[in-house]
SELUM-776505 format. One record per atom (N, C-alpha, C): residue in one letter; residue number from 1; x negated, y negated, z; chain; atom name. Coordinates in steps of 0.001 Angstrom, whole numbers. Atoms other than C-alpha are relative to their C-alpha. Layout:
N
  res    n     east    north       up  chain  atom
    a  NUM        X        Y        Z      A    CA
...
***
This chain:
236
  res    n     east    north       up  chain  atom
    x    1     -601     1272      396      A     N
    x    1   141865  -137983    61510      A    CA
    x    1     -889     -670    -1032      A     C
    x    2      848      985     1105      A     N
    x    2   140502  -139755    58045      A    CA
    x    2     -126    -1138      835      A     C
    x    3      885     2105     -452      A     N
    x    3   138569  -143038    58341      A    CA
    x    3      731     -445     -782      A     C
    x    4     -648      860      915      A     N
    x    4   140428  -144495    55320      A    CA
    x    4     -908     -859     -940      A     C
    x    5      492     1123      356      A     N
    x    5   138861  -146407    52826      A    CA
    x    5      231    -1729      305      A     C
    x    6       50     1294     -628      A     N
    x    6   137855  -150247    53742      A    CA
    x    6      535    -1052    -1611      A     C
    x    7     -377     1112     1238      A     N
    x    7   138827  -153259    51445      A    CA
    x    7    -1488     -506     -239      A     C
    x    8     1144      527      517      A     N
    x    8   136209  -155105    49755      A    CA
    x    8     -961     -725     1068      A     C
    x    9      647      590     -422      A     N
    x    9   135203  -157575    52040      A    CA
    x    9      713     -521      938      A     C
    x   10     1855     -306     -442      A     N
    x   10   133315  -158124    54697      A    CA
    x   10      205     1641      371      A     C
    x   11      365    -2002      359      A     N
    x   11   132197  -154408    54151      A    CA
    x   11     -735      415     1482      A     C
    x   12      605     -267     -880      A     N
    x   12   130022  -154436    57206      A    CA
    x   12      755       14     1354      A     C
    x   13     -865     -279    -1698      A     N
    x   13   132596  -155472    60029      A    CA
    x   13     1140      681     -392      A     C
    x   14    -1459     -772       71      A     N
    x   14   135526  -153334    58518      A    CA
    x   14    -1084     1216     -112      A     C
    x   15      290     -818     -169      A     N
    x   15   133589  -150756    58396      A    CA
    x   15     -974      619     1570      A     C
    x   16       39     -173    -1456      A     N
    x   16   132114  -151003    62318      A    CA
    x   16     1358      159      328      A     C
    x   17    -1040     -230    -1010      A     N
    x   17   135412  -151462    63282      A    CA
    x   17      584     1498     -395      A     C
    x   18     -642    -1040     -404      A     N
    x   18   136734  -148618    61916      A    CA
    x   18     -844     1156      324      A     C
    x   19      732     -943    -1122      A     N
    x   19   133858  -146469    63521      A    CA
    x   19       19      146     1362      A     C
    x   20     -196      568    -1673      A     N
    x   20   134491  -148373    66795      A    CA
    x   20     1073      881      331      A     C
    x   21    -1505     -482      428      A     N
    x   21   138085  -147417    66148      A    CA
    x   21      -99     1904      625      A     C
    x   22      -35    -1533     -268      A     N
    x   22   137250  -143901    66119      A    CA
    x   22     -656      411     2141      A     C
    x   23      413     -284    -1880      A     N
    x   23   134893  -143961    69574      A    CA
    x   23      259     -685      970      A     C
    x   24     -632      722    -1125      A     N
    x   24   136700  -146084    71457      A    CA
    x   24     1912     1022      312      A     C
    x   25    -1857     -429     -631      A     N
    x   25   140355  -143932    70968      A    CA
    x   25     -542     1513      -95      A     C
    x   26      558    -1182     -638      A     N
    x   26   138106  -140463    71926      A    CA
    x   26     -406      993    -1447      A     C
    x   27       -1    -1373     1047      A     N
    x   27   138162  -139043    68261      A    CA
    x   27    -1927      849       93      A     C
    x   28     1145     -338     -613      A     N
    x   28   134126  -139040    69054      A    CA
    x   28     -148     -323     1343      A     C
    x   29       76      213    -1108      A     N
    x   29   133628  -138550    72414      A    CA
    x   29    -1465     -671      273      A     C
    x   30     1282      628      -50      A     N
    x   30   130535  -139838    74246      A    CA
    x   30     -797     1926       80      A     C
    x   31      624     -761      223      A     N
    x   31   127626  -137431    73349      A    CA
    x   31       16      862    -1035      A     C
    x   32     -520     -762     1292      A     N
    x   32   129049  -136460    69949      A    CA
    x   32    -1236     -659     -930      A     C
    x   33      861      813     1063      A     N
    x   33   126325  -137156    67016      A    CA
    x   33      890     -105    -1399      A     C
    x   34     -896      254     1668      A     N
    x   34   128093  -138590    64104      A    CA
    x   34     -381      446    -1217      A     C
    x   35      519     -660     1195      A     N
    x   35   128095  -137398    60765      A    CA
    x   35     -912     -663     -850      A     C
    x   36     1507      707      347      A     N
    x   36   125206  -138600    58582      A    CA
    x   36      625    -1299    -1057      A     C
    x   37      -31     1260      619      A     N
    x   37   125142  -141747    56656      A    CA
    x   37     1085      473    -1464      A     C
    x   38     -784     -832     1232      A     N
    x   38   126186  -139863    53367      A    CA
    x   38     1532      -79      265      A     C
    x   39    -1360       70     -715      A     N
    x   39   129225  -138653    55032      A    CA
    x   39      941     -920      286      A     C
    x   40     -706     1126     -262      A     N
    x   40   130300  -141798    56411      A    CA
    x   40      104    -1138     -900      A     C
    x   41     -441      826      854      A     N
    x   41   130083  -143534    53490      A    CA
    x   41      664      434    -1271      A     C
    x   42     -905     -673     1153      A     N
    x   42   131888  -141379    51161      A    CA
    x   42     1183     -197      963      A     C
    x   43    -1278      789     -982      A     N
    x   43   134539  -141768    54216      A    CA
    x   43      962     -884     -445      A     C
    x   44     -400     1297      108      A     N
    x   44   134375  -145127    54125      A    CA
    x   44      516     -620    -1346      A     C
    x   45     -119      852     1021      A     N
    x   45   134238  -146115    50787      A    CA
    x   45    -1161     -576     -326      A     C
    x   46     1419     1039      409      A     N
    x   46   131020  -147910    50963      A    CA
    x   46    -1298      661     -228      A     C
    x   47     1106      140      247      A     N
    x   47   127591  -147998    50187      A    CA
    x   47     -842      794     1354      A     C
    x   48      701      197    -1465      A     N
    x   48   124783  -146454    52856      A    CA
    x   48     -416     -794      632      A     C
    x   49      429     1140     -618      A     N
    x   49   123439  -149871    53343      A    CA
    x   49     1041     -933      974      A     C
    x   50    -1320      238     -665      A     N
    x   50   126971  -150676    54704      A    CA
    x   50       68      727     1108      A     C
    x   51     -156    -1459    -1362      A     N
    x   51   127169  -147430    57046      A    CA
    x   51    -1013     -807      747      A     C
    x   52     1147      314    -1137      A     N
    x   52   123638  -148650    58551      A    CA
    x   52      334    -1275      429      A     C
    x   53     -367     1296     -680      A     N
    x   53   124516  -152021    58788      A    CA
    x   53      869     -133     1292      A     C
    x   54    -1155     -491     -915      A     N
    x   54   127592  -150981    60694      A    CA
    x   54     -499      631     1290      A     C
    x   55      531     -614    -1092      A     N
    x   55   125961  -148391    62655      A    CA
    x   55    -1026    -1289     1169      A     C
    x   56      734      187     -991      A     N
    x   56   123303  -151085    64171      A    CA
    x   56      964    -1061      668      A     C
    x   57    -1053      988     -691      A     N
    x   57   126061  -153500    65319      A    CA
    x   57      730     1040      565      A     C
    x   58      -36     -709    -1487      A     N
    x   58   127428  -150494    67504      A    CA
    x   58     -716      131      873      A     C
    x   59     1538     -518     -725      A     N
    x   59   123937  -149650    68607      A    CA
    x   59      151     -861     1004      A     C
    x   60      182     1249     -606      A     N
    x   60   123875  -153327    69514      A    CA
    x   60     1204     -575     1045      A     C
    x   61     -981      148    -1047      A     N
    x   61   127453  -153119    71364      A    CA
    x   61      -87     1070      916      A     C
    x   62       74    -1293     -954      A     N
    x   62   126362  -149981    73369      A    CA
    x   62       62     1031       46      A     C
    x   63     -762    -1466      615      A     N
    x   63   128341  -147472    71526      A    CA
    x   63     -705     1087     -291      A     C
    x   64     1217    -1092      493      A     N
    x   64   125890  -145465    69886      A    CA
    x   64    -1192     -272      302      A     C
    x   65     1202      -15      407      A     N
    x   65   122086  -144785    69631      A    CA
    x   65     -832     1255     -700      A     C
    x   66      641     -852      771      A     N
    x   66   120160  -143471    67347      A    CA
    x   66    -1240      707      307      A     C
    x   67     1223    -1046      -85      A     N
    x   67   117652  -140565    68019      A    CA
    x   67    -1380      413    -1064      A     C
    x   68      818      -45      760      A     N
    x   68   114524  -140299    66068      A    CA
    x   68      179     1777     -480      A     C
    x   69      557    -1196      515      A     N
    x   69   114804  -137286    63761      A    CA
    x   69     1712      826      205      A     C
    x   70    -1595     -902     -502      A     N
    x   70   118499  -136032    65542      A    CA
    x   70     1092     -665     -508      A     C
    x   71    -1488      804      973      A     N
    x   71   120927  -138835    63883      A    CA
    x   71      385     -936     1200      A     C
    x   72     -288     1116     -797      A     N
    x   72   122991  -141250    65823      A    CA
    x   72     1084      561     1075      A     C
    x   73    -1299     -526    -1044      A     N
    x   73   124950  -140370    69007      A    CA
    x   73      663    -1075      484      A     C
    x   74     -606      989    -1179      A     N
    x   74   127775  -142010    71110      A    CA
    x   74     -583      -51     1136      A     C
    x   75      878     -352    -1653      A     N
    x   75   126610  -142942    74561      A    CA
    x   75     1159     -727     1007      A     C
    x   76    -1143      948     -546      A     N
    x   76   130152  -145060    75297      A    CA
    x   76      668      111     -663      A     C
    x   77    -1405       32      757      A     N
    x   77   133439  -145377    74548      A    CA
    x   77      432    -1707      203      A     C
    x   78     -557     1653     -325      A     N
    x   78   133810  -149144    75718      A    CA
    x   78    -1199     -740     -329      A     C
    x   79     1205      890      161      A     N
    x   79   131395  -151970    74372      A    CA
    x   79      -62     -696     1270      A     C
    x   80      885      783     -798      A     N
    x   80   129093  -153795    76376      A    CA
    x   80      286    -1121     -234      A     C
    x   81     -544     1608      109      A     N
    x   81   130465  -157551    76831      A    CA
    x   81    -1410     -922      362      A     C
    x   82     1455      889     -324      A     N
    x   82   127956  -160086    76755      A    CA
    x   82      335     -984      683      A     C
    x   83     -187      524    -1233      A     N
    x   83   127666  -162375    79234      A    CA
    x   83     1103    -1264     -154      A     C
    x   84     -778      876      339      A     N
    x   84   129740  -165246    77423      A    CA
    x   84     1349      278      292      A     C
    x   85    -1542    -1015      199      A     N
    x   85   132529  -162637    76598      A    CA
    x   85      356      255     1518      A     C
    x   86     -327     -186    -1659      A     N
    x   86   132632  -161505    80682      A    CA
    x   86      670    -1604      720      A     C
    x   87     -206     1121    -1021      A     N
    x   87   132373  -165512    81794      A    CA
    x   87     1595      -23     -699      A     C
    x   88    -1785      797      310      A     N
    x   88   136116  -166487    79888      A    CA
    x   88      627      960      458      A     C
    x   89     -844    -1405     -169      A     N
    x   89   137327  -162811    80722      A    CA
    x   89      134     -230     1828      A     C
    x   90       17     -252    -1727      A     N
    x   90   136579  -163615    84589      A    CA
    x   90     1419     -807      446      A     C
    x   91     -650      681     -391      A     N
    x   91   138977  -165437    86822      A    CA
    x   91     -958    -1033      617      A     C
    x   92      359     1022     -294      A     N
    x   92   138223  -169042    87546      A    CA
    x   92     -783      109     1621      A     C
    x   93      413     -723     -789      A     N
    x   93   137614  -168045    91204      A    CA
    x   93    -1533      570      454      A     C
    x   94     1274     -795     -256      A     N
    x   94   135067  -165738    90745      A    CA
    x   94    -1223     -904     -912      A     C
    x   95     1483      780      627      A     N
    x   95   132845  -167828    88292      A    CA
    x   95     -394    -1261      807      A     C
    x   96      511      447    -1034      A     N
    x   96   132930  -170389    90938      A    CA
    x   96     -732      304     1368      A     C
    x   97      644     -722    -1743      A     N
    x   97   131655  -168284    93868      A    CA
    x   97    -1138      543     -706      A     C
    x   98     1611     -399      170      A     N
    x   98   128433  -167297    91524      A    CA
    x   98     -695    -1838     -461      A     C
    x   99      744     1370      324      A     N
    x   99   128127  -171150    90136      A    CA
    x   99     -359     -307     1785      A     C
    x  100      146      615    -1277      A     N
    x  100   128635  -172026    94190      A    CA
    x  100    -2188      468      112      A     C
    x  101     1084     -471       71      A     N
    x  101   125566  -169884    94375      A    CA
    x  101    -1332     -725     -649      A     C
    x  102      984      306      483      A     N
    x  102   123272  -171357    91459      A    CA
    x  102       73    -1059        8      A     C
    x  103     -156     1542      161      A     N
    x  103   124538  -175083    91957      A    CA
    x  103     -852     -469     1331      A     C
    x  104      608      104    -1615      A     N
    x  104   123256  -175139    95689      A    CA
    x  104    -1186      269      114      A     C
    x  105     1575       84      379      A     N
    x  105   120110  -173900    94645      A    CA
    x  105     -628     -917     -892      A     C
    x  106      338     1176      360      A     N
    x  106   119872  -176101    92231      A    CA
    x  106       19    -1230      423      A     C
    x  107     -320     1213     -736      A     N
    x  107   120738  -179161    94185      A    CA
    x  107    -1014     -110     1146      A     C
    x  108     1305     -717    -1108      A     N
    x  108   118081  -177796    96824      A    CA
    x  108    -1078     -543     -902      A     C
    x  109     1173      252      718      A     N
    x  109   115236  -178099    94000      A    CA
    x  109     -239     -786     -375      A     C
    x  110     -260     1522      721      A     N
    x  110   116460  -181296    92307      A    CA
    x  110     -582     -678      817      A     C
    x  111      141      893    -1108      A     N
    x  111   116269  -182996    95920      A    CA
    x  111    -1897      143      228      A     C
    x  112     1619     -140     -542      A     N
    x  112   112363  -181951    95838      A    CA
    x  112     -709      265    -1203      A     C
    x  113      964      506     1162      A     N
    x  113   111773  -182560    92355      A    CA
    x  113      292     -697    -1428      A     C
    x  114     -525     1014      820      A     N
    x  114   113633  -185343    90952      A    CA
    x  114    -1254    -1028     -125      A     C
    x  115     1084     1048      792      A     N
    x  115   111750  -187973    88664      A    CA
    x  115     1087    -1398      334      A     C
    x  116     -673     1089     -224      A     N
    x  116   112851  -191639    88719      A    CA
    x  116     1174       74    -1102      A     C
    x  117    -1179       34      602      A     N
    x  117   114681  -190590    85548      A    CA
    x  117      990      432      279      A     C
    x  118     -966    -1236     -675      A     N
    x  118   116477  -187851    87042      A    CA
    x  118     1086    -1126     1009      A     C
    x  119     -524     1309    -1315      A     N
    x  119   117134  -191051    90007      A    CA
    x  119     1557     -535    -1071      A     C
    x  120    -1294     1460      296      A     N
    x  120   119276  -193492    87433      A    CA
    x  120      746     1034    -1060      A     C
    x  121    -1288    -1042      773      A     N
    x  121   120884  -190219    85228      A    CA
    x  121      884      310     1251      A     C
    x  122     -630       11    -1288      A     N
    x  122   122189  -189815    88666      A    CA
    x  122     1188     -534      204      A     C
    x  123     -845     1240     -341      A     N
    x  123   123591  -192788    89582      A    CA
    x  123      528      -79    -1119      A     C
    x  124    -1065      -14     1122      A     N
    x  124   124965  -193408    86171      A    CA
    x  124      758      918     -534      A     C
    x  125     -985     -874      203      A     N
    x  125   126876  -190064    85898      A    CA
    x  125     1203     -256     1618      A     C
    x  126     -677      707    -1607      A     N
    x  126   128099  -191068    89998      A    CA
    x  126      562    -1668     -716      A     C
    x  127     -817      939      508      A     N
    x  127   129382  -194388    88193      A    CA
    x  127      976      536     -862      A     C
    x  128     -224     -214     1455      A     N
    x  128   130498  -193078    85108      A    CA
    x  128     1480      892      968      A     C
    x  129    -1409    -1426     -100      A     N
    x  129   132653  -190120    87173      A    CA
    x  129      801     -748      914      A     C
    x  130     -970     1452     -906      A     N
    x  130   134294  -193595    89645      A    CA
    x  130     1054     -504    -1219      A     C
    x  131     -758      949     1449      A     N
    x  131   135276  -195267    85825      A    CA
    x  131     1048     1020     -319      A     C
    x  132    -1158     -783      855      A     N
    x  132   136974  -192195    84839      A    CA
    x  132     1218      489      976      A     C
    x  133    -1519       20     -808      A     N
    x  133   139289  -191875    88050      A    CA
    x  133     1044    -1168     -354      A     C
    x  134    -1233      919      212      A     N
    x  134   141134  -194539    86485      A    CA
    x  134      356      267    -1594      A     C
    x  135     -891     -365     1251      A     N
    x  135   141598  -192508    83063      A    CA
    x  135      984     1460      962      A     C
    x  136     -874    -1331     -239      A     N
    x  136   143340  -188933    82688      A    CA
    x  136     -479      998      962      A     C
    x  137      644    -1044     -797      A     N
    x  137   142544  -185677    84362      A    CA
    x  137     -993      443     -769      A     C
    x  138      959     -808      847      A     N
    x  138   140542  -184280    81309      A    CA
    x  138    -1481     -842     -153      A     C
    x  139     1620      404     -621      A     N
    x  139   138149  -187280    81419      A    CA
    x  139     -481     -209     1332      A     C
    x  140      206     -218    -1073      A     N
    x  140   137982  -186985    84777      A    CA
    x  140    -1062      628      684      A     C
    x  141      480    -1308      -43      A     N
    x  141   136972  -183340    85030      A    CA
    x  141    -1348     -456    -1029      A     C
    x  142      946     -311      622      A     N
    x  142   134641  -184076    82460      A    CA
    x  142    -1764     -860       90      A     C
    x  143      554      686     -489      A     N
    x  143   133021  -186539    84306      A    CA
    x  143     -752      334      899      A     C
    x  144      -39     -821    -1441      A     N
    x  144   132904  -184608    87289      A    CA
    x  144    -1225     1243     -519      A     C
    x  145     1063     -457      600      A     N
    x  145   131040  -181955    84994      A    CA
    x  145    -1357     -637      -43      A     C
    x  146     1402      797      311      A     N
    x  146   128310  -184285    84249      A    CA
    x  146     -630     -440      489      A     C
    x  147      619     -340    -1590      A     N
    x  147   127298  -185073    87520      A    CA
    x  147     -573      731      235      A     C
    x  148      709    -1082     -405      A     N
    x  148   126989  -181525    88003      A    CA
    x  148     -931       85     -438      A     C
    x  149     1417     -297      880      A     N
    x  149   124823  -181074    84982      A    CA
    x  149     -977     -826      338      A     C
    x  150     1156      568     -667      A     N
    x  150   122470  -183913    86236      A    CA
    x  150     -374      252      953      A     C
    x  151      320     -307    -1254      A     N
    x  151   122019  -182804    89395      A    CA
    x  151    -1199     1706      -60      A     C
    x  152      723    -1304      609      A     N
    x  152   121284  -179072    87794      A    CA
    x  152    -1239     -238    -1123      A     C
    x  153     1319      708     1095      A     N
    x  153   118706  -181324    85183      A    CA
    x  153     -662     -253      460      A     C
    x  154      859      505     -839      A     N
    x  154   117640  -182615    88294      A    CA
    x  154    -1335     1041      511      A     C
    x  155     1049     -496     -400      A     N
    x  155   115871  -179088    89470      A    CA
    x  155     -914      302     -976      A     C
    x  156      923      192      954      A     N
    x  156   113896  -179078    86119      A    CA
    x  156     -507     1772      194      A     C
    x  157      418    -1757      341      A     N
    x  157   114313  -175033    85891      A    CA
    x  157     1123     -242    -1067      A     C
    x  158     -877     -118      771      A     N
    x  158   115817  -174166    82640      A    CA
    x  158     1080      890     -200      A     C
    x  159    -1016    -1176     -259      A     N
    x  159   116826  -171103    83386      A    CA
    x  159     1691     -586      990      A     C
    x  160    -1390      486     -549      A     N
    x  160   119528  -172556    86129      A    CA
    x  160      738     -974    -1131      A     C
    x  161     -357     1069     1397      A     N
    x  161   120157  -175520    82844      A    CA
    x  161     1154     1232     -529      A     C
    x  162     -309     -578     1461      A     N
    x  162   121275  -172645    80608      A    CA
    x  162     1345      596     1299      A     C
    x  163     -548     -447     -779      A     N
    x  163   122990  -170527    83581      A    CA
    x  163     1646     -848       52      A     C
    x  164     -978      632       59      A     N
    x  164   125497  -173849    84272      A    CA
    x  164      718       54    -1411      A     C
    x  165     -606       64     1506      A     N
    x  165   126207  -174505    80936      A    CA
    x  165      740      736     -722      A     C
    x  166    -1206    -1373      946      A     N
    x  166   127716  -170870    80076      A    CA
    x  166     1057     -285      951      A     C
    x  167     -702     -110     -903      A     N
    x  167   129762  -171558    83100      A    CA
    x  167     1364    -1165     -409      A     C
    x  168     -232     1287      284      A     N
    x  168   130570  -174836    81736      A    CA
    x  168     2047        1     -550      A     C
    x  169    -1257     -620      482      A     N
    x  169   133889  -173990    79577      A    CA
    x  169     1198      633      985      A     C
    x  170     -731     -603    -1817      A     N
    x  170   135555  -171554    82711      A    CA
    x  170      368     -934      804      A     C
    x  171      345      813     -764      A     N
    x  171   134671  -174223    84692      A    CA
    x  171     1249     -686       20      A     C
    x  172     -860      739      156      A     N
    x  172   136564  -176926    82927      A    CA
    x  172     1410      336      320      A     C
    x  173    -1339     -306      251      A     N
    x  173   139455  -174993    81976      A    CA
    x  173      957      315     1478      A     C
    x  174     -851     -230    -1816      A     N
    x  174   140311  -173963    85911      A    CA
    x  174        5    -1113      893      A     C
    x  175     -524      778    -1150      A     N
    x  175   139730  -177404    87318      A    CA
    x  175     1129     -896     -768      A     C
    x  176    -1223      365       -6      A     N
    x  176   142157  -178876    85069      A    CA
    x  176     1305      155      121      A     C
    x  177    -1311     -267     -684      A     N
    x  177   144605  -176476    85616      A    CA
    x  177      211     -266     1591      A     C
    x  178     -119      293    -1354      A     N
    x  178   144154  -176868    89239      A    CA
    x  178      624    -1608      262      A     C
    x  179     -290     1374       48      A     N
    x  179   144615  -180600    88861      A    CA
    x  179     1600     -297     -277      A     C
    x  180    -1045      170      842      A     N
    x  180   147462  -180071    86799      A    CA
    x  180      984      781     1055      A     C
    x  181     -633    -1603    -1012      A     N
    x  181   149244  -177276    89600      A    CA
    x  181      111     -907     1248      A     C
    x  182      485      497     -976      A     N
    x  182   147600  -179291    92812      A    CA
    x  182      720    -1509     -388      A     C
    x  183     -661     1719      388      A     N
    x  183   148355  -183195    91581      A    CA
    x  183     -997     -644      936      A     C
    x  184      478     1033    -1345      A     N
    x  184   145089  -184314    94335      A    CA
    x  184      139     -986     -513      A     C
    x  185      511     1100      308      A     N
    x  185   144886  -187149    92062      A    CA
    x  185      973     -924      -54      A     C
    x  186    -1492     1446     -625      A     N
    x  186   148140  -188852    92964      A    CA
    x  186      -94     -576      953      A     C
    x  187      -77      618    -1103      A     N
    x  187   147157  -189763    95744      A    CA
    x  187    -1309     -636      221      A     C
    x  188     1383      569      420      A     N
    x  188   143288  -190226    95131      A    CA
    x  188     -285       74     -976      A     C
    x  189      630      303     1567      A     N
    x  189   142291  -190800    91672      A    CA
    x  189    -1375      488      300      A     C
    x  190     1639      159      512      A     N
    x  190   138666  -190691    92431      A    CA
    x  190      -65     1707     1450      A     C
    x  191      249    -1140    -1212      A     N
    x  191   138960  -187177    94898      A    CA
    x  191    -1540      253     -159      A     C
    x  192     1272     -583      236      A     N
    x  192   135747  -186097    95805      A    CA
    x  192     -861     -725      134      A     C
    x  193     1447      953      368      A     N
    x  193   133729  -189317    95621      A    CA
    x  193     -833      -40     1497      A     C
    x  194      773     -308    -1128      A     N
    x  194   132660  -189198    99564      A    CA
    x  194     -854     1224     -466      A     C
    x  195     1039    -1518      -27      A     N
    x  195   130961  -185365    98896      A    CA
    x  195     -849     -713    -1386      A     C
    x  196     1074      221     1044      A     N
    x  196   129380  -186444    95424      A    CA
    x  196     -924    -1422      222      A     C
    x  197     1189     1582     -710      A     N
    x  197   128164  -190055    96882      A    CA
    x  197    -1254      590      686      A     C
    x  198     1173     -888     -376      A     N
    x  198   126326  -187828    99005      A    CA
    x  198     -542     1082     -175      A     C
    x  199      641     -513      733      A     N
    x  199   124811  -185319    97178      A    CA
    x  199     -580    -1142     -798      A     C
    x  200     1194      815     1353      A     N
    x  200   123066  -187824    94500      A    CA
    x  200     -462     -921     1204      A     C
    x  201      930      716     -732      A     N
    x  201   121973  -189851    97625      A    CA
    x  201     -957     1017      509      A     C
    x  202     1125     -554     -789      A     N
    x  202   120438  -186941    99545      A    CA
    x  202    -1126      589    -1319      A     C
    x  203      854     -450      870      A     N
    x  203   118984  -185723    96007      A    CA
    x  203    -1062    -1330     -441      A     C
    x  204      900     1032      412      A     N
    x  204   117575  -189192    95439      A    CA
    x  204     -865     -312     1424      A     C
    x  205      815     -270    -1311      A     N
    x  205   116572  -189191    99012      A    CA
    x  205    -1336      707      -94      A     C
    x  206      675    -1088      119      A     N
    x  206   114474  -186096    98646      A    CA
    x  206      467      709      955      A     C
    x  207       32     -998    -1268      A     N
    x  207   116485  -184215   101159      A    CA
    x  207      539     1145     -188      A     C
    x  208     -656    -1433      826      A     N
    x  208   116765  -180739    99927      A    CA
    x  208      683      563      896      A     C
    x  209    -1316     -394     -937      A     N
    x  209   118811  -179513   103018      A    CA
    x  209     1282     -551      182      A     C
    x  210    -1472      600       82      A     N
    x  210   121550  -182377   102730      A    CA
    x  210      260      137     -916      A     C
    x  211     -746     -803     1263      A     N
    x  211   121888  -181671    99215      A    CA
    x  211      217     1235     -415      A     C
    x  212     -277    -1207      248      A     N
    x  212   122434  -178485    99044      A    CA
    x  212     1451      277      845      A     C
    x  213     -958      109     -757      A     N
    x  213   124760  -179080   102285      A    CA
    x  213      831     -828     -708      A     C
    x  214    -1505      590      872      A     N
    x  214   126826  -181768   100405      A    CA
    x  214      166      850    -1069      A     C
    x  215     -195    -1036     1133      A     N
    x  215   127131  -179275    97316      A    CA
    x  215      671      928      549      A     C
    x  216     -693     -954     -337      A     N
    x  216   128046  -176614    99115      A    CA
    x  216     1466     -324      707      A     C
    x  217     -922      803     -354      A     N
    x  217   130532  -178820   100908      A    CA
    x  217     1359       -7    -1208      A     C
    x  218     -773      350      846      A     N
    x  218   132012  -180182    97981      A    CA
    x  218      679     1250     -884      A     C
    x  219     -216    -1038      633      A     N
    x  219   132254  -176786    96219      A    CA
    x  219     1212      813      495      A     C
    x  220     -457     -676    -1659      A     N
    x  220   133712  -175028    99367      A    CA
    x  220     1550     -607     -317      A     C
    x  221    -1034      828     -262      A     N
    x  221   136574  -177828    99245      A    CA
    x  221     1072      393    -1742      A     C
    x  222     -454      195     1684      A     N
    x  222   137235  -177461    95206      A    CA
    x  222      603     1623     -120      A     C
    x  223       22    -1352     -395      A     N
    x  223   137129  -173368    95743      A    CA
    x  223     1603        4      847      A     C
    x  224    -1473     -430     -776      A     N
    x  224   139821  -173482    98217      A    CA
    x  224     1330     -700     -761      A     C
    x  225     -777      231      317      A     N
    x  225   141889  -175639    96283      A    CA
    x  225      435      511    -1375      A     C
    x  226     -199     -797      891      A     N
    x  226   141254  -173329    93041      A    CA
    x  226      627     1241      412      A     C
    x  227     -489     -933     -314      A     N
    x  227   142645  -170474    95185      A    CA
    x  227     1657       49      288      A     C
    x  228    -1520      837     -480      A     N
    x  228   145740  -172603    96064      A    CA
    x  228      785      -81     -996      A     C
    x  229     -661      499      390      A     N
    x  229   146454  -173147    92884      A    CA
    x  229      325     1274     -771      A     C
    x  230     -342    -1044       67      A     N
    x  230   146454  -169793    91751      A    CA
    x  230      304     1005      587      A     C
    x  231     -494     -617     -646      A     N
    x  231   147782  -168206    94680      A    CA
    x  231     -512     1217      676      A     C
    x  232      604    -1009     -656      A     N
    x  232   145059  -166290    95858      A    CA
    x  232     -373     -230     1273      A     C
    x  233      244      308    -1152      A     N
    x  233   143711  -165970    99201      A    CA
    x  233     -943    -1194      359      A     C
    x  234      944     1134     -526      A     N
    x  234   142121  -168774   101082      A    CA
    x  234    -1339      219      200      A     C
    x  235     1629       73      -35      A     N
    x  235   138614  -169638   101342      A    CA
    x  235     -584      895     1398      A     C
    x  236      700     -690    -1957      A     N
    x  236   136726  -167849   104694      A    CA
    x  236     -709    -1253      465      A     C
***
């Protein structure tokens, strides 16, 4: 099967893709070494500085690697998703049952090593997310976010910081559909404010076992009603 010549431009991703192209629909299987730079750019159409370019943005999706001295082999037929690409690809669901995980630890650490600033970012995201039960659902939710993130600012690890934050997006997008599916907020505008009252008290407390217990609480409750609203099984 020809490669085809590429159009002008961008020379570097039309010409990955149509290498991808080839080892992703079996024409190179995995463990095939591709033909040499030369080759693939008389193919292509392009330049060798094009071919290599190309080649290390497979390298860098999984596809190939290059052997010192032997040329470049396949080692996959499917790229490697990076962790961004996996979180939107997941179901809402499941990225909550690993946040449940790193929010509860975080809420654990916060409670035993919050600063006084950490104290009134607190309380003023716990106000701030009361004001917005009397807008829409989207500032709502986004209110409701920001809480979280203080609470996760609260354990002063960055790594968990960065962790929420990819989650962040997923996050949103499944509790407003839930909102939007569910309707809790017809009947309470401010759902939720008992479990988050307590979490930012036991974290301002210092009581790393009730905050982690209200978190997990509150999570637990949000979880089952994300399963409800997409029709999956109930919580255990």
């Amino acid at each position: 099967m020809p490669l085809g010549a590429v159009r002008p431009s961008p020379l570097v991703e039309q010409a990955a893709e149509r290498l991808r192209a080839q080892i992703t629909g079996g024409h190179w299987p995995v463990g095939t070494r591709l033909p040499g730079e030369t080759t693939l750019a008389k193919e292509l159409g392009v330049g060798r500085s094009t071919v290599r370019e190309a080649l290390r943005a497979l390298a860098g999706a999984g596809l190939v690697q290059p052997r010192q001295g032997a040329g470049v082999f396949v080692i996959a037929t499917e790229p490697v998703e990076d962790w961004p690409t996996r979180l939107r690809r997941a179901a809402v669901t499941d990225v909550y049952e690993v946040r449940m995980a790193v929010e509860v630890h975080a809420a654990h650490l916060a409670a035993a090593r919050r600063t006084d600033d950490d104290t009134a970012a607190l309380r003023t995201a716990l106000d701030e997310r009361r004001a917005a039960s009397a807008r829409d659902d989207t500032a709502f939710v986004d209110a409701d976010i920001a809480l979280h993130r203080a609470v996760v600012a609260a354990a002063h690890n960055p790594l968990l910081t960065d962790l929420f934050t990819e989650f962040v997006p997923t996050l949103r997008e499944g509790l407003l559909d839930m909102l939007d599916l569910v309707r809790v907020r017809e009947h309470d505008p401010n759902t939720g404010d008992d479990t988050h009252t307590a979490l930012v008290e036991a974290v301002v407390a210092g009581d790393p076992e009730a905050a982690a217990a209200a978190l997990r609480g509150e999570l637990e409750n949000t979880l089952a009603l994300l399963r409800r609203s997409e029709g999956g099984p109930a919580a255990e």
